[in-house]
Structure formats: C-alpha cells, structure tokens
Kinemage of the C-alpha trace (Angstrom):
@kinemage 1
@onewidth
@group {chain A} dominant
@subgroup {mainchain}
@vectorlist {calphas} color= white
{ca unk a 1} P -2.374 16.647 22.946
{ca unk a 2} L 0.072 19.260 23.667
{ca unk a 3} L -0.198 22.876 22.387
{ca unk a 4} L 1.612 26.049 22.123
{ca unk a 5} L 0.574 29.593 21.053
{ca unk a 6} L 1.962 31.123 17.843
{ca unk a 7} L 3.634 33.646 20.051
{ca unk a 8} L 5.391 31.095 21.727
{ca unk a 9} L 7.341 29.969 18.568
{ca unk a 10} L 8.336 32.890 17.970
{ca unk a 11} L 12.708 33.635 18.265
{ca unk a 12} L 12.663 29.849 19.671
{ca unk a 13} L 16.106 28.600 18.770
{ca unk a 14} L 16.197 25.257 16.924
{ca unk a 15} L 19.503 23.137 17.253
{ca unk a 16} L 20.389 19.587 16.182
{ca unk a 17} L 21.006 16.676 18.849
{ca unk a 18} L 24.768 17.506 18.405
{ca unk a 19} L 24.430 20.284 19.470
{ca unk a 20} L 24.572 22.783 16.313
{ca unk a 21} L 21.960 25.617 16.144
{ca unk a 22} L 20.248 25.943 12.896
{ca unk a 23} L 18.637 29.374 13.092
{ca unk a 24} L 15.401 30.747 15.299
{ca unk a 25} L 12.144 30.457 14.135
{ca unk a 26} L 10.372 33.528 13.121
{ca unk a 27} L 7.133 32.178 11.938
{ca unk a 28} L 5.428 28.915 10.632
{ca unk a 29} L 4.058 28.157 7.071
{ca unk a 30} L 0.267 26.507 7.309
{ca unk a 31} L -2.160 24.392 4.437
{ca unk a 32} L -4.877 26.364 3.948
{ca unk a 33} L -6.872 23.079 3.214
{ca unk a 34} L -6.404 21.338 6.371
{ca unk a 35} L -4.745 24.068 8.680
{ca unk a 36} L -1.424 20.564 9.026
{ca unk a 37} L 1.629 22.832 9.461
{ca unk a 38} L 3.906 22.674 6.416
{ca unk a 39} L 7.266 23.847 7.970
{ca unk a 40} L 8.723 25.427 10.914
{ca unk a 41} L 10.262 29.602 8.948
{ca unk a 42} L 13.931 29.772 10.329
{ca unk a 43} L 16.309 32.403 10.152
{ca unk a 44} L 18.928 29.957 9.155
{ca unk a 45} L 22.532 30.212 10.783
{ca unk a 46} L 25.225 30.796 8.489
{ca unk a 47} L 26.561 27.338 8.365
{ca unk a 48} L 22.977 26.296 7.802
{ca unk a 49} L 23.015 28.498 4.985
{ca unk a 50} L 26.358 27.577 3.418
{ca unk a 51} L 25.507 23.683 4.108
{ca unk a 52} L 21.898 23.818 2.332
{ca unk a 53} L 21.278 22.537 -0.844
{ca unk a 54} L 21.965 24.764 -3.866
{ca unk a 55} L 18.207 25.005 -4.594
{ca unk a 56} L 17.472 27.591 -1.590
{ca unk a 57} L 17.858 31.471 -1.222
{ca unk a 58} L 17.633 34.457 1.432
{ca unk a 59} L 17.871 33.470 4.395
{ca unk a 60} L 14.928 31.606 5.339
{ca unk a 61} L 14.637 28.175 5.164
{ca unk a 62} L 11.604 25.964 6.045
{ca unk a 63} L 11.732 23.107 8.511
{ca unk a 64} L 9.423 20.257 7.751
{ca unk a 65} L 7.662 19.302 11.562
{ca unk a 66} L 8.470 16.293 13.443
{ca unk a 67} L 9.269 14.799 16.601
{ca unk a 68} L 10.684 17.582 18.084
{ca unk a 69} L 11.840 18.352 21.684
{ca unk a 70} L 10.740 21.454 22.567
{ca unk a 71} L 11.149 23.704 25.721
{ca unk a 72} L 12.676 27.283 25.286
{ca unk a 73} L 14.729 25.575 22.467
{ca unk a 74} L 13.727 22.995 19.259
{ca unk a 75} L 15.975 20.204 19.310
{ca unk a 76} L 15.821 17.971 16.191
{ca unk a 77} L 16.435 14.317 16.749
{ca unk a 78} L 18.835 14.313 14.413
{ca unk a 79} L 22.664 15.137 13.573
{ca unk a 80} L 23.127 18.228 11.539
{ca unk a 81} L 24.141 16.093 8.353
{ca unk a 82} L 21.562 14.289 8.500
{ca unk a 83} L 18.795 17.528 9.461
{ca unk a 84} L 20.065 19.591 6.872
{ca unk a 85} L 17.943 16.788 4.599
{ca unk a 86} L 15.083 18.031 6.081
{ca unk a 87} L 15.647 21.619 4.775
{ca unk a 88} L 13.715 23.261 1.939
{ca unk a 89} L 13.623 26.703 0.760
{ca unk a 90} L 10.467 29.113 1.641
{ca unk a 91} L 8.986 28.900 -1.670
{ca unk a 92} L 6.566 31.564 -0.449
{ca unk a 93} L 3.107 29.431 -1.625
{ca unk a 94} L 1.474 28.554 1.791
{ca unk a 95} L 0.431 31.326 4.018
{ca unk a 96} L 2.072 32.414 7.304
{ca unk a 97} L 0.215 31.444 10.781
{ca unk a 98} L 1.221 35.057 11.262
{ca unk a 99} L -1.457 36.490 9.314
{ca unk a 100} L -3.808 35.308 11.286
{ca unk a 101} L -2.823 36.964 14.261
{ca unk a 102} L -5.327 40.307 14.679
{ca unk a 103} L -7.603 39.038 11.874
{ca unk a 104} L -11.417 39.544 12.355
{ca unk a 105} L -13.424 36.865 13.283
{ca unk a 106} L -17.258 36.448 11.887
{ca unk a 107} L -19.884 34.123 12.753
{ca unk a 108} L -22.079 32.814 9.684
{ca unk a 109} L -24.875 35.056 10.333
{ca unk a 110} L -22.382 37.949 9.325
{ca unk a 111} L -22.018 38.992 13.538
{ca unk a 112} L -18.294 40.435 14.175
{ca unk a 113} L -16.920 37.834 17.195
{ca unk a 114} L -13.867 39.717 17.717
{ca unk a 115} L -10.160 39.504 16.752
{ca unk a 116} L -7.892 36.646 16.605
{ca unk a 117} L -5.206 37.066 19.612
{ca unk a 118} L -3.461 33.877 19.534
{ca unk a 119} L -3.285 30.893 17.187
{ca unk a 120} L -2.878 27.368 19.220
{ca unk a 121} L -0.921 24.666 17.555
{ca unk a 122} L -0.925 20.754 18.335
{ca unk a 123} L 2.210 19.630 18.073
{ca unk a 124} L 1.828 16.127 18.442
{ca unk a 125} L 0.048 16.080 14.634
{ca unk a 126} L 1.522 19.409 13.878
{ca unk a 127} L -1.619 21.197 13.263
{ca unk a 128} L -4.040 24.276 13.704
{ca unk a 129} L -6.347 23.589 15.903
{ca unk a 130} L -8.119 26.967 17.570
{ca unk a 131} L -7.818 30.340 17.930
{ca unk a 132} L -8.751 32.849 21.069
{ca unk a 133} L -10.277 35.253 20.530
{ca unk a 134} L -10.036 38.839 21.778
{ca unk a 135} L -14.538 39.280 21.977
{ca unk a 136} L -16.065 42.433 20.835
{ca unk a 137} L -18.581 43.707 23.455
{ca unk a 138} L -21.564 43.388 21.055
{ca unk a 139} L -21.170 40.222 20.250
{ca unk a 140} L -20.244 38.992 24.701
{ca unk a 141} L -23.878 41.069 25.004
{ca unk a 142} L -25.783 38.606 22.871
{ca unk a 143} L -23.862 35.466 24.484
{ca unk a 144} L -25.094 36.890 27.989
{ca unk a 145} L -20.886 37.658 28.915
{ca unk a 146} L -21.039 40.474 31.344
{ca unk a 147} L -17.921 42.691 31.856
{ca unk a 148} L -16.481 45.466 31.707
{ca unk a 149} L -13.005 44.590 29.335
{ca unk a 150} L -12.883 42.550 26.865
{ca unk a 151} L -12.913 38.921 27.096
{ca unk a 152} L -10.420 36.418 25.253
{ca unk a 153} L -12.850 33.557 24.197
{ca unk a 154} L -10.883 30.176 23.155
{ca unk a 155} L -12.451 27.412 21.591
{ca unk a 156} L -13.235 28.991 17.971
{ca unk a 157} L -11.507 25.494 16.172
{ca unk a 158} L -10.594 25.311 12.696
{ca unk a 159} L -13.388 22.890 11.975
{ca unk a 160} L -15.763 25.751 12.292
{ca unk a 161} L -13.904 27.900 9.514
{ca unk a 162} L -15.995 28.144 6.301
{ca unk a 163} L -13.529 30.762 4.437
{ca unk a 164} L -10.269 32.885 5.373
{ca unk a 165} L -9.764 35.816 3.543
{ca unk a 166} L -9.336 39.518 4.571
{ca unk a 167} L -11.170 37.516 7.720
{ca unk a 168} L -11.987 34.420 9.453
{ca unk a 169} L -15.765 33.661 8.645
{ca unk a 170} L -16.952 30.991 10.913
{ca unk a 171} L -19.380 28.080 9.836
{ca unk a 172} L -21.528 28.792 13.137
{ca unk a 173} L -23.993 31.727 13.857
{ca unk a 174} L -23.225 33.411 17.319
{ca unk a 175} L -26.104 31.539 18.865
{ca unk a 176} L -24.012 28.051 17.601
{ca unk a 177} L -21.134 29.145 19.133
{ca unk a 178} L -22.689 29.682 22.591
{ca unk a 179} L -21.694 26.194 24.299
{ca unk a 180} L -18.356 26.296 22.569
{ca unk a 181} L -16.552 29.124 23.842
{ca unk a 182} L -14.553 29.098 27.182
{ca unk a 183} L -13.597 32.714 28.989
C-alpha cells in the first residue's frame, strides 16, 4: 500500500506519457460515503482548457484517479487525446480533502483528540485512509503520553469516523483509541 500526505499533492504537476502537462493539482475531491477519491482538482493548462469538452468551466477540471506514476510529477499512462477523456468539470458536489486539514477531532465520549494535520491517501485504491493528528495535551494526559509539545498521533482511520461536520467525531472513546495510535 503506498501513501502520500494531502500536502504532498499539492502544486504536483500532472503531464501525459507524451509528454504534455495538463495543469498542477491544487486539491482532491473525496466521497463522503466511503472516503474513495473522486478526482484529482487541476489547474488545467490552457490547451487543456481549450481541448476539454464543451460541458466544463473555470479553470478547474477534475481528474478521475488511476494508475498513475507519481514522483514530484503525475504522469498519466496515456496520450493527451486520449487523457483529455478522462476530464470532467468540478461540479462542486463532493467535498475537498482540504477541508479536513485543521479540523477538530472528537472521540465518541465527546473528548477533544486534537486537530487534523495531515490527511494520508492510498493510492493504490485511491482512497482515505487516516489522518494524524496534531494531540491536545488533555487528551495525551489521559492516554499516559508525557511531553512537553504536542504530539502528532497517526493511526485515527476513516473506519473509526461516525460523522464529519464542523468536526471529525470518531466512533471510539479515548480509552478505544489507546492501542491504535502511533507517536
């Protein structure tokens, strides 16, 4: 399973395999149902944007996920005639990953965890998996996490999301989480 961070998405260029750059990607669309990333946001190149289909607008276009080589650049196994197929217009509908990024995060038993500081992606199935989690010294006192800073906890996974909101709300009390969370 390979994963990245949120952050490391972010102003990655994304080119075809002949060599045409598409755009960079400024952030990435999610399902809120089961956290599978719809679409890669890209500030689409101009020829991207003259080449598109009629239906799209702006300047951002979504890039459905796929097998996609990735170092500092995105390079789609495909030529740009036929990638440009795989283009569709940010409708606007599913949330950005972005979002996420500095939301609280509470345990079932209403305990403030901490913040969310980065949001790993597998992108083998192109999916939310966990956050880390910048810990709030109250709640690193009841775990028995001695310190003086902050900790970044990872291990919170989606599975143990009950509701996202204005927050993350976790399925687990604090005590639940104890065995989970790495530092």
């Amino acid at each position: 399973m390979a994963t990245r961070t949120l952050d490391q998405f972010y102003g990655m260029e994304v080119a075809t395999m002949d060599a045409f750059l598409m755009g960079s990607v400024f952030d990435l669309r999610y399902n809120t149902k089961d956290w599978k990333v719809a679409g890669l946001m890209v500030r689409g190149s101009k020829r991207v944007m003259s080449e598109a289909p009629s239906s799209a607008s702006g300047s951002a276009i979504l890039l459905k996920p796929g097998r996609f080589v990735m170092n500092d650049i995105c390079i789609v196994p495909d030529r740009m005639d036929r990638a440009i197929r795989e283009i569709t217009w940010d409708n606007g509908l599913l949330p950005h990953a972005s979002t996420l990024m500095g939301m609280r995060v509470e345990t079932k038993d209403a305990v403030l965890l901490g913040a969310v500081a980065a949001v790993e992606i597998d992108v083998d199935s192109w999916k939310i998996r966990s956050f880390r989690v910048k810990m709030e010294k109250d709640a690193m006192k009841t775990l028995g996490i001695r310190g003086l800073f902050s900790k970044t906890a990872s291990g919170v996974l989606t599975d143990f999301v009950s509701a996202v909101t204005d927050r993350v709300v976790l399925r687990r009390t604090l005590d639940g989480l104890r065995g989970d969370l790495v530092l």
